[in-house]
N, C-alpha and C positions, 0 to 999 in steps of 0.2 A: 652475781658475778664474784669471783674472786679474786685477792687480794694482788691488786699488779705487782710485778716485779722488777728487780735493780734492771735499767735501762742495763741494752749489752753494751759493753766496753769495747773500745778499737782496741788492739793487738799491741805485746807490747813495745817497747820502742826496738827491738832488736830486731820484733820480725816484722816489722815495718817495709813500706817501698815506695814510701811517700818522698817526698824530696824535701824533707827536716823544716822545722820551723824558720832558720835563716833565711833560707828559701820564700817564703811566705812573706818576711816582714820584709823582704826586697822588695817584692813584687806591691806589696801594700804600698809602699813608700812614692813607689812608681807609678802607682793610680794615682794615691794623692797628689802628686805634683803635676801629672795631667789634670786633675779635674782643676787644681788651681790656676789653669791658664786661663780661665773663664767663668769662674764660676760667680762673680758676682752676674755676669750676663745670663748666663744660666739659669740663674735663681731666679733674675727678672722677668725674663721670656715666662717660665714655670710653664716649661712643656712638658707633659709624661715623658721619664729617662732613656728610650728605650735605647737612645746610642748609647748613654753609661750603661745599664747592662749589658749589651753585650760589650762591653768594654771587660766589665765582670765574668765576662762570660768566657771573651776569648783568653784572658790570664790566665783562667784555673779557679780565683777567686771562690765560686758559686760552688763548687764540689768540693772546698776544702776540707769538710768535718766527712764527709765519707769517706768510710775504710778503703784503703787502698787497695784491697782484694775486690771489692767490687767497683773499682775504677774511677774512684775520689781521689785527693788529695790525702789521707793519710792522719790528718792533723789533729790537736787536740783543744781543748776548750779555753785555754791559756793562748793559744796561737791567733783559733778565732778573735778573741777578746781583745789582742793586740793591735791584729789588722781590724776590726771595728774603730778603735781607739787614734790610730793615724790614717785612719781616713774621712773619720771625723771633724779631726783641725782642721779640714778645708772647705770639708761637705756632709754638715751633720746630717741632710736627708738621706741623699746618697750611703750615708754609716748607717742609719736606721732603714732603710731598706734592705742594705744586706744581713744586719744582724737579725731582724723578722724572719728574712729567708733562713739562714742557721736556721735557727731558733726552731723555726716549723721542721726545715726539711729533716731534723735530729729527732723530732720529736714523736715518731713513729717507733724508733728503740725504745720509747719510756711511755707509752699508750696504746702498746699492741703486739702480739707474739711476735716474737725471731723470727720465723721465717716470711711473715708477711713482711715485718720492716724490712728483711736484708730483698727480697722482691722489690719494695718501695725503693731502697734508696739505690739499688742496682740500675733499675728505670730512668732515678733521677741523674745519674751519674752520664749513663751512656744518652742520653738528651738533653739534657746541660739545664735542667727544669728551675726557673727563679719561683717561689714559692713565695705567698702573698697571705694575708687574713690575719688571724689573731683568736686566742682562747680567752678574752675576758671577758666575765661574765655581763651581759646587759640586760636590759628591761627595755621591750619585751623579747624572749627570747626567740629564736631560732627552734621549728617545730618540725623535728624527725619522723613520717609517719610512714608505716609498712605498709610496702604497694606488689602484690607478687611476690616475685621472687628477692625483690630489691625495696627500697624504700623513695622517699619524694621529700626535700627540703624545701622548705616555707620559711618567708618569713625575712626581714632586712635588717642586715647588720650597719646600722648609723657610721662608723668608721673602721677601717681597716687597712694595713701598711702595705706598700707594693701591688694592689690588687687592680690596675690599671697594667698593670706590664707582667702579671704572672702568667705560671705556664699552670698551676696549682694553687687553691687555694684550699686551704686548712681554716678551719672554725667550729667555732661551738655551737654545739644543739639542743636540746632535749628530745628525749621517747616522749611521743607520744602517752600517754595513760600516764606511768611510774613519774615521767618527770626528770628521769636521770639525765646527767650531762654527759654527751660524749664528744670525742672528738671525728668530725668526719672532714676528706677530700671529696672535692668537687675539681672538674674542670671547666674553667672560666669560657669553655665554646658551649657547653653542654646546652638546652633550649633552657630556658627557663630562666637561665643567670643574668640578671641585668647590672650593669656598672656605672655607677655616675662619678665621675670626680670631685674629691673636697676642695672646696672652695675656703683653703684657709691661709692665714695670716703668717705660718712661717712651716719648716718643714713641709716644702711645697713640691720638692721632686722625690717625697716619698713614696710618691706612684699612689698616696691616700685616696682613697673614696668608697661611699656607700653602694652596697650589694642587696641587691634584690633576687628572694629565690622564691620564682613563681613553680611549683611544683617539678623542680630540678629533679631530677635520675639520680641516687645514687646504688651503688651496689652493698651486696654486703661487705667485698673487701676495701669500702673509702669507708667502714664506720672503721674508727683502729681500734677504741676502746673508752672506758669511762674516766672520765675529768673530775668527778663525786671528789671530794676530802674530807670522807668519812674513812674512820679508820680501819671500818671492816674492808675497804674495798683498794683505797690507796696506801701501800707499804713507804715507811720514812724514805727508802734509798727511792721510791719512785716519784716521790713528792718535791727530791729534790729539783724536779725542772722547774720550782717558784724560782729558787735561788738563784739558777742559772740562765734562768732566761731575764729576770731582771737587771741581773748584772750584766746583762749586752749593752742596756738602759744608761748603767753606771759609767759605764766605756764611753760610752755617746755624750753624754752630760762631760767629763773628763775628757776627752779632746775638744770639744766647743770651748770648756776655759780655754787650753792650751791652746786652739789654734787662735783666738781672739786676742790673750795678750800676745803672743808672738806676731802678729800685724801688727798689732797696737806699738810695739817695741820696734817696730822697724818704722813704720814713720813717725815716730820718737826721734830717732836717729837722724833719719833723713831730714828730719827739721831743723837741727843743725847747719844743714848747707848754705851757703851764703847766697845760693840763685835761687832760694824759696825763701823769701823776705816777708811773701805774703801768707805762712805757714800759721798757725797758733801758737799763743802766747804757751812758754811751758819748756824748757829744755832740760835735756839730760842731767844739767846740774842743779836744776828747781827743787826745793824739799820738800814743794807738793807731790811735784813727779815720783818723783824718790820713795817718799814714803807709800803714795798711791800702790806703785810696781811692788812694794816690799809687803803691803799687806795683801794684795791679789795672788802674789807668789807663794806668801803661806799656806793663804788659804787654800790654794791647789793643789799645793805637795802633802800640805796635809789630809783633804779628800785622797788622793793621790795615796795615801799612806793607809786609812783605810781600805780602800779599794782593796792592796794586795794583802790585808787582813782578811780581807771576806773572799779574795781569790783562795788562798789556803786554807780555809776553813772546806769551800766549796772541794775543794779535790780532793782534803783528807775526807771529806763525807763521800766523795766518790771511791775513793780505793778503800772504803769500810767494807761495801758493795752490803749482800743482804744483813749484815752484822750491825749495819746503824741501827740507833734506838730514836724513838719521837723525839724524846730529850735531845738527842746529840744534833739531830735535824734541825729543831727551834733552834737552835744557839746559832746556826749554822748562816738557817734566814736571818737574824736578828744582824747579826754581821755583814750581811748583803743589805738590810733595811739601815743599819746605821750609816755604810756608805751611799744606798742613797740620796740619803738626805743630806750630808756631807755635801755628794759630788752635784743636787740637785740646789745649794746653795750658796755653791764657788761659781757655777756655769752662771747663773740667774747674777751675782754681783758682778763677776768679773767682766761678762759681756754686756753689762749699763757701762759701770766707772771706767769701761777702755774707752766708748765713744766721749766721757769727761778727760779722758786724758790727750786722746787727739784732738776736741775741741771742736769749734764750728766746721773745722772740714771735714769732720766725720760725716755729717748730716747729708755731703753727697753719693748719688747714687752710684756714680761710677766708682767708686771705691767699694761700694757693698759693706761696710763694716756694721751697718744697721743688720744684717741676714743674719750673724751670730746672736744676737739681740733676741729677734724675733724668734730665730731656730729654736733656743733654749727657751723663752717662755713660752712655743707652741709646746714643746715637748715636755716639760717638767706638769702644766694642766692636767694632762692625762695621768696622773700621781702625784698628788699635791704633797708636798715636804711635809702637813700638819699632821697626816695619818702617819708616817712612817716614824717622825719623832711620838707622835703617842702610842704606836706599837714599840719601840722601844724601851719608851719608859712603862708599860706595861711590862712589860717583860719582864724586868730589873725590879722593880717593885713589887708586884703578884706571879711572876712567874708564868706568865700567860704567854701557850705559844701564838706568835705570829700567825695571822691569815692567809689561809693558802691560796696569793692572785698570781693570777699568769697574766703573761702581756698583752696589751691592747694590740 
């Protein structure tokens, strides 16, 4: 196989006919404040989403990264990033659900020729398709073997985001014989695909659970292409979907702080009032409090400040297109790795020491302030802070480029 190519780019902003990223971060803002009518309820129930997707569904939301020629939203990867980011503060599974979807349904321009992607996302556009799975690699793998004229997937992927409520799912495989990894679609009615729900402790409306693929159908056109990060086969400009699909990651970890202390800060407040006597010890003018909110605040502005360092690194590696070099790629990841380790250990303090700043009535359940807690430590497990801080100081030290993972 040869060497993939720079993912195709959306058109530029002038010949656009998407309705502008303003447009987008309304409409985010306005999900998030519906899901916050309930979402402690929500999280408790932990029923598969499907009324939030289509909640996603009917805004626009789900088609936002497709080109507006072929009947998406228009948007770009700073827009997605955004709307991940405030819809997070209220509903980190729900964020992690839709940034998997991006993440997959984009992921067809950077592992497969132009005209099957613009086929792919034309499809998903005029269908309104939630996209579900994940390309990280596990043990054991996912076993691609040629049947006819098409092929037959084997084999169960232990976890995977959305695949309870998708309309597609994307994952990783290997050929049979060679071993190579690709990436193939399957659809979740297909015979053969079995779905159980994860049974987990936080990020629970992520629509998570294990897939079973008992000799599934696939065609030649659901293989898109090879997922290998060898350099004979993946070009820097197409390797960058490590960076970008991580930092959806970084978005989600960065609203979880923010939305956590900004509850935490409102019944701060409202502890004040003189009709809740029976509130926790701790007021706005305490120097515990005080100090508490001032070191949580840094710490997230300064993730927070990373973040949009490894945003601009990520877009100037995009508008290099096939001109990037490995070099310029590594620095690229390393700056998406150093925020998320940052934003992986703002989320993981800030949402413990908000339930020490509200105190014993945090620990009830009708408040939910426990779900941020739990959201960021299910989510940060699946990429533990200690490899990202040793791939960085690798980096810096021997010069070693960063691993090429894509997201669970």
């Amino acid at each position: 196989m040869g060497v993939a190519t720079m993912p195709s780019q959306p058109a530029p902003a002038s010949d656009r006919k998407g309705p502008g990223r303003a447009h987008w971060l309304h409409v985010a803002h306005e999900t998030a404040d519906d899901l916050a009518t309930d979402a402690p309820a929500r999280e408790h129930a932990g029923k598969a989403p499907f009324a939030e997707v289509a909640g996603l569904r009917e805004s626009g939301l789900l088609t936002l990264l497709i080109p507006a020629e072929l009947g998406g939203g228009g948007a770009d990867w700073p827009t997605a990033y955004a709307v991940v980011r405030a819809i997070a503060a209220t509903d980190a599974a729900i964020a992690q659900l839709l940034g998997t979807h991006y993440f997959l349904s984009w992921s067809a321009r950077c592992f497969t020729e132009p005209d099957l992607a613009t086929r792919i996302e034309r499809r998903s556009a005029a269908e309104q398709w939630c996209w579900g799975g994940g390309f990280a690699a596990q043990d054991p793998p996912l076993i691609l073997t040629r049947k006819g004229r098409g092929y037959v997937l084997e084999g169960r992927q232990s976890y995977a985001t959305g695949v309870l409520v998708a309309d597609r799912l994307a994952v990783r495989a290997e050929r049979a014989g060679n071993r190579e990894p690709v990436a193939v679609v399957v659809a979740p009615t297909h015979p053969g695909v079995r779905i159980d729900a994860a049974e987990a402790f936080g990020q629970r409306l992520a629509a998570g659970g294990d897939v079973e693929f008992d000799a599934a159908p696939v065609t030649v056109h659901d293989v898109l292409g090879s997922l290998a990060a060898d350099d004979d086969v993946l070009s820097p400009s197409a390797a960058l979907a490590s960076p970008i699909g991580r930092l959806l990651s970084v978005q989600l970890l960065l609203g979880l702080a923010e939305g956590a202390l900004a509850e935490a800060r409102e019944y701060s407040r409202m502890g004040q009032s003189s009709w809740r006597p029976s509130w926790p010890d701790g007021t706005p003018q305490d120097p515990h409090v005080l100090t508490t909110y001032g070191e949580l605040t840094i710490l997230t502005r300064s993730a927070a400040a990373l973040t949009d360092q490894a945003l601009t690194a990520v877009q100037d590696g995009l508008a290099r297109g096939e001109d990037l070099t490995y070099d310029e790629y590594a620095d690229i990841s390393v700056h998406v790795t150093m925020a998320e380790a940052t934003a992986s250990k703002a989320a993981q303090e800030t949402t413990s020491r908000a339930l020490d700043i509200v105190g014993s009535r945090s620990a009830s359940a009708r408040l939910g302030l426990d779900r941020f807690w739990r959201n960021a430590r299910a989510h940060t497990l699946h990429r533990p802070v200690a490899h990202q801080i040793r791939d960085a100081g690798d980096y810096f030290l021997n010069g070693a480029h960063p691993p090429f993972v894509l997201p669970a």
